[in-house]
MILUMVO-866838 format. One record per residue: residue in one letter; x, y, z of N, C-alpha, C in turn. Coordinates in steps of 0.001 Angstrom, whole numbers, padded with zeros to 6 digits, always signed. Example, Ala and Ser with C-alpha at 12.3 -4.5 7.8 and 13.67 -1.06 7.14 Angstrom:
A+013190-005690+007800+012300-004500+007800+013200-003300+007800 S+012850-002250+007080+013670-001060+007140+012900+000030+007870 
***
This chain:
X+004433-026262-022667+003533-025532-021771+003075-026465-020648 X+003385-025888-019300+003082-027044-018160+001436-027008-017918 X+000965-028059-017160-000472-028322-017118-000561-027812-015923 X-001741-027039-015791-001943-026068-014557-002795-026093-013966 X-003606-025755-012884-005385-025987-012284-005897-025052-012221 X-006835-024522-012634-007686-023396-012973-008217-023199-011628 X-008599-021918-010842-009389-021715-010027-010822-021131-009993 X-011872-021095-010189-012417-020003-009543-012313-020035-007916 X-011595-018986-007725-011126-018824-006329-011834-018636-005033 X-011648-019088-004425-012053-019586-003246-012607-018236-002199 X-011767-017050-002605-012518-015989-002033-013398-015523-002875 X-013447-015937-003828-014891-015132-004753-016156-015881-003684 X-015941-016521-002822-017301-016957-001944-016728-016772-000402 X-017153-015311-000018-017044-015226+001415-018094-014270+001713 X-018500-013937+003119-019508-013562+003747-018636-012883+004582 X-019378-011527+004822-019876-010271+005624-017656-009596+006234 X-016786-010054+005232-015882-009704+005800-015044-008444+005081 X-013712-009096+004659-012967-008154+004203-012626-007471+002437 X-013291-006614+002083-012971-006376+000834-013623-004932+000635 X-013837-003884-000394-014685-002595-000325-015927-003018+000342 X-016159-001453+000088-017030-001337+001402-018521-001603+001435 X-018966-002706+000491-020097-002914+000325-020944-003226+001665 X-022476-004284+001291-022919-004818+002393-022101-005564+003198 X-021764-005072+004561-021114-006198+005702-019563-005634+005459 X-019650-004611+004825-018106-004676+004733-016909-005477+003891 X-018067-006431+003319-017065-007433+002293-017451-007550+001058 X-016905-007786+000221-017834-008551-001073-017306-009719-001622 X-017183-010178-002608-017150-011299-002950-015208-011668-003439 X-014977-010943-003563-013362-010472-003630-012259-009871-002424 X-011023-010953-002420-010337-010692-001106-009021-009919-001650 X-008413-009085-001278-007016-008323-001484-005984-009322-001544 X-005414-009483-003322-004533-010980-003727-004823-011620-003493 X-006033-012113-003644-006255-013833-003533-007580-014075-004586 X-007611-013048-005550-008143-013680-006695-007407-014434-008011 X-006197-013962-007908-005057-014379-009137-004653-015627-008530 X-004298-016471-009435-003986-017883-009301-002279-017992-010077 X-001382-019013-010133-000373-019235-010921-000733-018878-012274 X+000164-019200-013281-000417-019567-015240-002274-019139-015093 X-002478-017543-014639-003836-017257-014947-004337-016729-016444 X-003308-016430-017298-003749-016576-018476-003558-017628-019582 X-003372-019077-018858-002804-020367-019659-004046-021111-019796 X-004458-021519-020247-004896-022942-020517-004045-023689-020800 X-004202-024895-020438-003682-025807-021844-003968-026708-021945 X-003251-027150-023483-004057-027875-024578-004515-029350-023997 X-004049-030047-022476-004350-031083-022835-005576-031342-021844 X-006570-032368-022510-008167-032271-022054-008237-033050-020415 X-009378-033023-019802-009342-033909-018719-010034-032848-017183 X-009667-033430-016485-010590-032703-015225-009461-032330-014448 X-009505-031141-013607-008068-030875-012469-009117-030309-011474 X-008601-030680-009950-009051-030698-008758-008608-029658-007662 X-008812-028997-006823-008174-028254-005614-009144-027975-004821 X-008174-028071-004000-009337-027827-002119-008600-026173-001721 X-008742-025472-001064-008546-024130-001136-009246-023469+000304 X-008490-023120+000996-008682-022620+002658-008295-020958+002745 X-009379-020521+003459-008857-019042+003650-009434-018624+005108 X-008576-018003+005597-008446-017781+007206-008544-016531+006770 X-009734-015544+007705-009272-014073+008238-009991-013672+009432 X-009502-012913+010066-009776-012601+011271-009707-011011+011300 X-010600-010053+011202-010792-008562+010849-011545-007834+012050 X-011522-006576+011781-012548-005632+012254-012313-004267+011817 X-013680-003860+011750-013760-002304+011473-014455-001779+013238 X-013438-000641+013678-013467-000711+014795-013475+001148+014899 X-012943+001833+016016-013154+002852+015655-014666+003645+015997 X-015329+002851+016451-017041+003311+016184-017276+003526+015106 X-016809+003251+014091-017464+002958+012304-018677+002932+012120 X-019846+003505+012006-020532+002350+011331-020829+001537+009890 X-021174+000236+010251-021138-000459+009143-022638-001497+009248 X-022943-000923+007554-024535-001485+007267-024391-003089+006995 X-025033-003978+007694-024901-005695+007920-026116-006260+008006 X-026456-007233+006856-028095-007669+007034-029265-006813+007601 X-029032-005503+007062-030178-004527+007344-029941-003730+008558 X-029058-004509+009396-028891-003549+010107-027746-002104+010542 X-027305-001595+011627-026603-000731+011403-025375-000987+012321 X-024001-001355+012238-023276-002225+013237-022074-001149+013967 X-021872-001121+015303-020382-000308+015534-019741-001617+015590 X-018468-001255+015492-016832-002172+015986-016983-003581+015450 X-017490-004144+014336-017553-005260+014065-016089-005917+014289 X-016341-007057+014507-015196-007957+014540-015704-009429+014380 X-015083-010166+013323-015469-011172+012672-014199-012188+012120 X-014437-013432+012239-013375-014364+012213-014388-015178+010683 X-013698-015664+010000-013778-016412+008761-013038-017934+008954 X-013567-019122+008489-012798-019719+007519-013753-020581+006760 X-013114-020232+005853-013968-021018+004314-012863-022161+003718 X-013811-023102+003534-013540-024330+002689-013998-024444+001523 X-012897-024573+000197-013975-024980-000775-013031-025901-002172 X-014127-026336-002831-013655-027380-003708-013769-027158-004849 X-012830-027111-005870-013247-026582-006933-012836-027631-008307 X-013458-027815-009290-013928-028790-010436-013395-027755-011489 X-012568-027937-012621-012333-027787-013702-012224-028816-014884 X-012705-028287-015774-012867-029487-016748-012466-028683-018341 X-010862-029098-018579-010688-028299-019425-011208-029403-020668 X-011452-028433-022500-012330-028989-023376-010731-029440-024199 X-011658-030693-025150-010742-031256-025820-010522-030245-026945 X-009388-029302-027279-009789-028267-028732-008479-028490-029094 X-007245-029518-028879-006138-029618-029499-005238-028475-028747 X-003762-028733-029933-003017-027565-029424-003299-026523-030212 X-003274-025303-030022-003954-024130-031370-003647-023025-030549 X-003843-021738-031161-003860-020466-029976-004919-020284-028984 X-006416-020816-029551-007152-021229-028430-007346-022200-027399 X-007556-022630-026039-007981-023754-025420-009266-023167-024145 X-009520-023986-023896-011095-023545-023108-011186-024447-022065 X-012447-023550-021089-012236-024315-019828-013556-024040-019310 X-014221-024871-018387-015146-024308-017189-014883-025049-016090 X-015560-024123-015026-015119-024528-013197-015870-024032-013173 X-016621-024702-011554-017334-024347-010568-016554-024728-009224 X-017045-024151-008369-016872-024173-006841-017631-024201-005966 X-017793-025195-005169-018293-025343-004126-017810-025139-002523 X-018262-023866-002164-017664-023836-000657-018654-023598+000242 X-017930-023872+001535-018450-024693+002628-017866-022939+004090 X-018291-022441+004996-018158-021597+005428-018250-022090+006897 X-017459-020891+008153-017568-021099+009610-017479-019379+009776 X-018436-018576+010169-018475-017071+010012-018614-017128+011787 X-017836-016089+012588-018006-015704+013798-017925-014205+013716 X-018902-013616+014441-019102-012037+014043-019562-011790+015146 X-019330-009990+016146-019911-009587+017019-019550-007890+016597 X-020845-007235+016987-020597-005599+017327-021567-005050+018153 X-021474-003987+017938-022749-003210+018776-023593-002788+017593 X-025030-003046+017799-025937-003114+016841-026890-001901+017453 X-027351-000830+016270-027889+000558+016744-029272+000282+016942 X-030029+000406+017476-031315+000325+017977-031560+001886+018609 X-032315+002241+017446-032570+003836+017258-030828+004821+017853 X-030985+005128+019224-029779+005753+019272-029013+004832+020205 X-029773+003694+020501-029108+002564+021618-027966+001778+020959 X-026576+001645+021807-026357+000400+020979-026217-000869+021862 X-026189-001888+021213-026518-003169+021989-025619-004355+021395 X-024966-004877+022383-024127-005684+021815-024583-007363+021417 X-023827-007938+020431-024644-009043+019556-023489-009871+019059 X-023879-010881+019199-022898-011810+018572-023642-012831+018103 X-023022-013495+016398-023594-014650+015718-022827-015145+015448 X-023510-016478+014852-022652-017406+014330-023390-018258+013111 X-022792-018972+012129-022999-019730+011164-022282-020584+010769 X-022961-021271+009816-021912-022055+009169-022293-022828+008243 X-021633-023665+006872-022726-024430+006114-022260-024399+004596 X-023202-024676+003436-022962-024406+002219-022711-022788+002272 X-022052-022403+001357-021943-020965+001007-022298-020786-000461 X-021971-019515-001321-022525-019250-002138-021943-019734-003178 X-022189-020485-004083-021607-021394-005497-021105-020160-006224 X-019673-020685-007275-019344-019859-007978-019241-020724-009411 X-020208-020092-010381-019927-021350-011481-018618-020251-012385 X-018204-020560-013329-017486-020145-014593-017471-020931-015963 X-018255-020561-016657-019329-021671-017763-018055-021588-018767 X-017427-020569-018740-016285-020639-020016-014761-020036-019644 X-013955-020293-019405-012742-019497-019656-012373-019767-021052 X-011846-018760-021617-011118-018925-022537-009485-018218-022610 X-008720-019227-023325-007423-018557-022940-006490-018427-024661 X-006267-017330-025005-005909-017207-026038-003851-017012-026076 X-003232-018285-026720-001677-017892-026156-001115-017127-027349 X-000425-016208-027532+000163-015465-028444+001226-015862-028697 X+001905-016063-027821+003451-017269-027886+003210-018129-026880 X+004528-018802-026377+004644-019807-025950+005312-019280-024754 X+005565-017600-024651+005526-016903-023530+004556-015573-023043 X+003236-015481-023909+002592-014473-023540+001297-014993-023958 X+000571-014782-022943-000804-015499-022752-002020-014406-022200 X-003149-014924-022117-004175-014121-022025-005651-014665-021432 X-005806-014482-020878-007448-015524-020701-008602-014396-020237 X-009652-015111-020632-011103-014317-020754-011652-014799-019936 X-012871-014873-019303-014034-015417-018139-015406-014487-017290 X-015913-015200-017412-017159-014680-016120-017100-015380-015417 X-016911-014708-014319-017569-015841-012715-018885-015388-012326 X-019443-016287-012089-021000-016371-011782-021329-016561-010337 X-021980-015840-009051-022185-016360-007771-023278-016370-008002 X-023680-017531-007567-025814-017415-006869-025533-017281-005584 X-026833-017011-005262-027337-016787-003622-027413-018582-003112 X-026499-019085-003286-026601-020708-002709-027095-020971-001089 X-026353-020100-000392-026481-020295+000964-027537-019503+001621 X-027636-020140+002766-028941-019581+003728-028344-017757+004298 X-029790-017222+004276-029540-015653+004592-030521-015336+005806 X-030069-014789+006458-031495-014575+007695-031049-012895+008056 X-031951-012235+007533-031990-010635+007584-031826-010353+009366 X-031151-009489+009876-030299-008768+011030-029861-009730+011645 X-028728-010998+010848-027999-011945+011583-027159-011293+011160 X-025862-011409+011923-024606-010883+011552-023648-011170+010705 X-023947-012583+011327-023300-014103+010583-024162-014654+009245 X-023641-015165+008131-024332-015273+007222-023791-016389+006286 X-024555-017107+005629-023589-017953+004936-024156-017860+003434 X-024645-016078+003179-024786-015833+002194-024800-014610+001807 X-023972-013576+000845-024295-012483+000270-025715-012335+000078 X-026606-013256-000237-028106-012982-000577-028074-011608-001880 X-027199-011897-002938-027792-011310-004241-026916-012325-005362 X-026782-012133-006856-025825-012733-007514-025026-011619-007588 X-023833-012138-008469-022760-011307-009005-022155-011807-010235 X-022181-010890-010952-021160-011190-012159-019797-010544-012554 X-019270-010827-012569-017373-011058-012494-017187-010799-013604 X-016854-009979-014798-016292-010469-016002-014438-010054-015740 X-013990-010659-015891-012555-010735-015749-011443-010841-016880 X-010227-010482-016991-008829-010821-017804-007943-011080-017295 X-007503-012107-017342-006140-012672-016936-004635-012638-017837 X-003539-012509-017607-002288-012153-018468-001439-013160-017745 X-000362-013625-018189+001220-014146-018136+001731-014049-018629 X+003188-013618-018527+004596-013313-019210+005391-014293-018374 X+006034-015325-019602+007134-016054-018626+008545-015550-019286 X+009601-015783-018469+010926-014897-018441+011762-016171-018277 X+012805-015909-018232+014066-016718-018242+014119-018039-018574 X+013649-018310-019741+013083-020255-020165+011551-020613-019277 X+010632-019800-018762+009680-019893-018028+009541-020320-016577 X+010718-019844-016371+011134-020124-014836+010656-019140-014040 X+010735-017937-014680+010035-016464-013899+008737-016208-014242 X+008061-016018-013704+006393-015538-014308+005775-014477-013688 X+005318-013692-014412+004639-012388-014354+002897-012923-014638 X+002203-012721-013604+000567-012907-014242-000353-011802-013291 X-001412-011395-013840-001898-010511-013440-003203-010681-013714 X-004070-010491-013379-005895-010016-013160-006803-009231-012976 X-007600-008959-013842-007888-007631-013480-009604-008075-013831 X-010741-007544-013101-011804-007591-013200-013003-006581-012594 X-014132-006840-012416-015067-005943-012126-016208-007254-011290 X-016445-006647-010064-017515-007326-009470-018705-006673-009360 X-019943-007250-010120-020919-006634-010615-022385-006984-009641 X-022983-006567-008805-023541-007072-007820-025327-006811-007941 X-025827-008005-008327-027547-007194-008226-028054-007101-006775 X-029143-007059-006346-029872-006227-004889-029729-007049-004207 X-029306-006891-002983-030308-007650-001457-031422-007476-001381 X-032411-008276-001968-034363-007995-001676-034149-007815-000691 X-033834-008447+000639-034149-009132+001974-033873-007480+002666 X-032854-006972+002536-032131-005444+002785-032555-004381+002106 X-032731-004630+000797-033259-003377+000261-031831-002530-000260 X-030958-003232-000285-029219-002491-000506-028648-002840-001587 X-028304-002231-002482-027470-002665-003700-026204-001857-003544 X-025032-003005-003652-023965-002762-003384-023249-001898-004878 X-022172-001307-004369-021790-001203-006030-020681-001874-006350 X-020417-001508-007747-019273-002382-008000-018336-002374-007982 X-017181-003140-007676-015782-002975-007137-015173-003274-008659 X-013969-002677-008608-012676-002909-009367-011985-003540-008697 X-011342-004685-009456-009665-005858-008150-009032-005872-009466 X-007992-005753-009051-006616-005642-009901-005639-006604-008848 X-005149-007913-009376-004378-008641-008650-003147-008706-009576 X-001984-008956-009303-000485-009521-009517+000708-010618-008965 X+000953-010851-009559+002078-011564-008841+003440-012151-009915 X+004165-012232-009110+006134-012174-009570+006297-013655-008597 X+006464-014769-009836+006938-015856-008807+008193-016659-010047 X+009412-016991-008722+010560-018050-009172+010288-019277-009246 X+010163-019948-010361+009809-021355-010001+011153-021927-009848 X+011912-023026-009467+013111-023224-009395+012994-024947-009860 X+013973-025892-009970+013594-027088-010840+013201-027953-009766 X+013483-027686-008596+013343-028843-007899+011483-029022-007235 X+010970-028036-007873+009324-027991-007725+009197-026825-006727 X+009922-026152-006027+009509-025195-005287+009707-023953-006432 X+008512-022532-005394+008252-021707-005908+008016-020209-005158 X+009337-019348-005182+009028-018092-003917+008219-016860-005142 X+007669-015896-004119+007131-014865-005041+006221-013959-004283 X+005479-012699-004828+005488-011518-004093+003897-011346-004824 X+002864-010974-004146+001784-010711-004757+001274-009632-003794 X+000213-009088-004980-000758-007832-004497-001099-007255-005006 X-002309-006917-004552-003696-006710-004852-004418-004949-004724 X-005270-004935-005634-006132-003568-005331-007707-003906-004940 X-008742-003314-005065-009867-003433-004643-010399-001873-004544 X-011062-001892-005611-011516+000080-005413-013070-000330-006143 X-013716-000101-004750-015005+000352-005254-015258+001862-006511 X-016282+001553-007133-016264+002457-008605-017124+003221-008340 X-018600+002794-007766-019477+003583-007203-020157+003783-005787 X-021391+004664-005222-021494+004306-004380-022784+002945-004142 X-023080+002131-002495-023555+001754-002832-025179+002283-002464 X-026111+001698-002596-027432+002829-002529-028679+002105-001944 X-029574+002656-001179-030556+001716-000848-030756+002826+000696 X-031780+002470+001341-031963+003407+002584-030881+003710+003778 X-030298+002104+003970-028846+002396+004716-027893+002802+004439 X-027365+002417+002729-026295+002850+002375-026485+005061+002237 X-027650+005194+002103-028145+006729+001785-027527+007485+003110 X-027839+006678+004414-027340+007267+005759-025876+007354+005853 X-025538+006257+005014-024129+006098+005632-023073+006876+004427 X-023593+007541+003609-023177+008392+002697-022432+007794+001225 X-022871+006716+001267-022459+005363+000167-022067+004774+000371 X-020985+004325+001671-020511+003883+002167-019576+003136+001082 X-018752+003740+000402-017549+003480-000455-015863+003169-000338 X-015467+002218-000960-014335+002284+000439-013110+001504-000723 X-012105+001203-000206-010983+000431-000946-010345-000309+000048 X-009195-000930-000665-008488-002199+000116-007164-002443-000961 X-006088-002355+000037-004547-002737-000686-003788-003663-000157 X-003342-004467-000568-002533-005204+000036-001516-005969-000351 X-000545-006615+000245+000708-007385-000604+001365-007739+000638 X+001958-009342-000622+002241-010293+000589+003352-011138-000135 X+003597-012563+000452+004651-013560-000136+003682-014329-000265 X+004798-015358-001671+003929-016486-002005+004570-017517-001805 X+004352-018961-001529+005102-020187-001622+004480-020988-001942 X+005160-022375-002740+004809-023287-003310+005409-024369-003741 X+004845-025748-003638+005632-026820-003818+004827-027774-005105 X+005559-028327-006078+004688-028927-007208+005645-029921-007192 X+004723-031083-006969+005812-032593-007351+004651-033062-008680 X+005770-034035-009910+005607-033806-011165+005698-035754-010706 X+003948-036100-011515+004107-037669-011406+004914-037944-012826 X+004097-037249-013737+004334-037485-015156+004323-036303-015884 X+004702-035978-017190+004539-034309-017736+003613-033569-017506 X+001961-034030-017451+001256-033546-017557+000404-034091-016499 X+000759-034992-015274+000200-034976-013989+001096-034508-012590 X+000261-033652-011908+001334-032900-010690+000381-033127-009461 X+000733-032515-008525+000154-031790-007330+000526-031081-006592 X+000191-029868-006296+000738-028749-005754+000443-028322-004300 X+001198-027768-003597+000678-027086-002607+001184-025709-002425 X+000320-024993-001708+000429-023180-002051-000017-022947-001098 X+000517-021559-000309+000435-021100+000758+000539-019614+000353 X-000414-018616+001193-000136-017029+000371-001032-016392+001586 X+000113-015141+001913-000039-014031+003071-000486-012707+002921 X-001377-012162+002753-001660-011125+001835-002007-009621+003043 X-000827-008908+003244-000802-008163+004387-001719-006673+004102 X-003030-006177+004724-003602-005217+004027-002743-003847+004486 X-002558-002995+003752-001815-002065+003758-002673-000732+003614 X-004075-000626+003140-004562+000981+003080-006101+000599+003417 X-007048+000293+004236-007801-000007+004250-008676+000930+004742 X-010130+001528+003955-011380+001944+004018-012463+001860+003684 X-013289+001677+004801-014649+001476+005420-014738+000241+004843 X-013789-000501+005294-014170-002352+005450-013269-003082+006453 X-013589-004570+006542-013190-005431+007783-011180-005436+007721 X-010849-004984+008496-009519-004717+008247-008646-005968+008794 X-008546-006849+008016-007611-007928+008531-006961-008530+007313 X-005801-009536+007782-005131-009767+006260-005504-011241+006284 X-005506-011520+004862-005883-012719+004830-004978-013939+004477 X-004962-015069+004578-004218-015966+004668-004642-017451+003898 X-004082-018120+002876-004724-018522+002250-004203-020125+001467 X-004470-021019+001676-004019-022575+001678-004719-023313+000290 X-003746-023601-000745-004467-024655-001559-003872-025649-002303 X-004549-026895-002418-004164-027910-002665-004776-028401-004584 X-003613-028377-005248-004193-028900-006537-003884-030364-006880 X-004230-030922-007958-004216-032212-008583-004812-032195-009806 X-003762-032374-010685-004264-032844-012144-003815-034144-012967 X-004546-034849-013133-003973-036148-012662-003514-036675-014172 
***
């Protein structure tokens, strides 16, 4: 079983962009880019693994939409992203067995550019912000990954967001959801042809408590991620991913009441690539690149996202 780097992923911490149709149009989940490689693997051997993790998007909900944003009420948003972030795994010493265990946190770092026309009673008025800074921490106190064979795997988890970053009510730009969220998630892998082919998949629920500051409670989304990747011997890796995102309910609070819940979904699918050079069996470093083209998008920031990360397990 190869040694792998756990994520909590790097879009589980973004601001005011692309995902259902919560506050700002985004939530804490991007279309394919919550599933990672071996997402239902652990393995057995103990120690710390590292990755830096970049995500570019550039969106808008346009149209004269409106869309509810730090309290206020927005037409034609259009908003540029990129987030930086670093993420710490520290898998536990529990041997080889059908169980092995893990926790990560993440720390990311944000650059939000946002402009629309902002409603002022029946006026609208055009506005543009900006931010930038810590963003919202994502801890994950436990994965657990249970292997059934030595080709079918499984893993368990909560991801945890706090309100880490600064929030300033009718900024556009934000370098914070301003509520928590809880994630409970399942991860799967099937490897195929001597484990050269891999099938892994994700499936979770993003669980969102209030914006005090807004008065808006978002609801909760369903993401269903996948992906089909060739690993080949010489360390490269082609493959095909994509994603769902279906809000479950609506969300509720005085703006969302106007805007009729403002409920929405997001589809998308893309290519994957990847390069893993092998120091020793169980030390690598990888690099990964992933295009995630949105394909059905309602009442959120419509852009595809694009997405860079660097592992090390040493």
């Amino acid at each position: 079983m190869r040694k792998i780097v756990l994520l909590a992923t790097a879009a589980a911490a973004m601001a005011s962009a692309s995902c259902p149709a919560v506050e700002g149009g985004v939530g804490r989940s991007f279309i394919g880019a919550q599933i990672t490689p071996y997402v239902g693997i652990i393995p057995p051997e103990p120690g710390f693994q590292y990755s830096f993790n970049y995500i570019y998007l550039d969106g808008t909900i346009g149209g004269g939409r409106q869309v509810p944003i730090a309290g206020e009420v927005a037409l034609n948003l259009d908003a540029t992203f990129d987030l930086y972030a670093a993420s710490f795994a520290y898998i536990w010493d529990t041997g080889p067995s059908h169980w092995n265990f893990a926790s990560v946190v993440l720390l990311p770092f944000d650059q939000v550019d946002a402009k629309a026309d902002v409603l002022l009673g029946d006026i609208a008025t055009s506005k543009k912000d900006s931010d930038s800074g810590l963003f919202d921490m994502t801890f994950v106190p436990v994965v657990a990954s249970y292997h059934v064979s030595q080709i079918e795997h499984w893993s368990l988890a909560m991801y945890i967001s706090a309100p880490t970053g600064t929030y300033t009510k009718g900024q556009l730009a934000n370098n914070s959801l301003n509520n928590w969220t809880f994630a409970p998630a399942v991860g799967y892998t099937h490897l195929f042809q001597q484990g050269t082919l891999e099938f892994s998949a994700l499936a979770g629920v993003d669980i969102y408590t209030k914006n005090d500051a807004t008065d808006y409670q978002n609801g909760s989304v369903f993401r269903l991620d996948a992906m089909l990747t060739k690993h080949l011997p010489n360390g490269w890796a082609f493959g095909l991913v994509g994603g769902i995102l279906e809000q479950i309910d609506d969300d509720t609070g005085p703006t969302a009441d106007r805007l009729n819940g403002f409920k929405g979904h997001s589809y998308g699918l893309g290519p994957v690539v990847s390069y893993t050079h092998h120091f020793t069996k169980t030390s690598n470093v990888s690099f990964a690149l992933r295009y995630v083209a949105a394909i059905d998008v309602e009442k959120e920031l419509d852009g595809d996202p694009l997405l860079f990360t660097i592992s090390y397990s040493p």
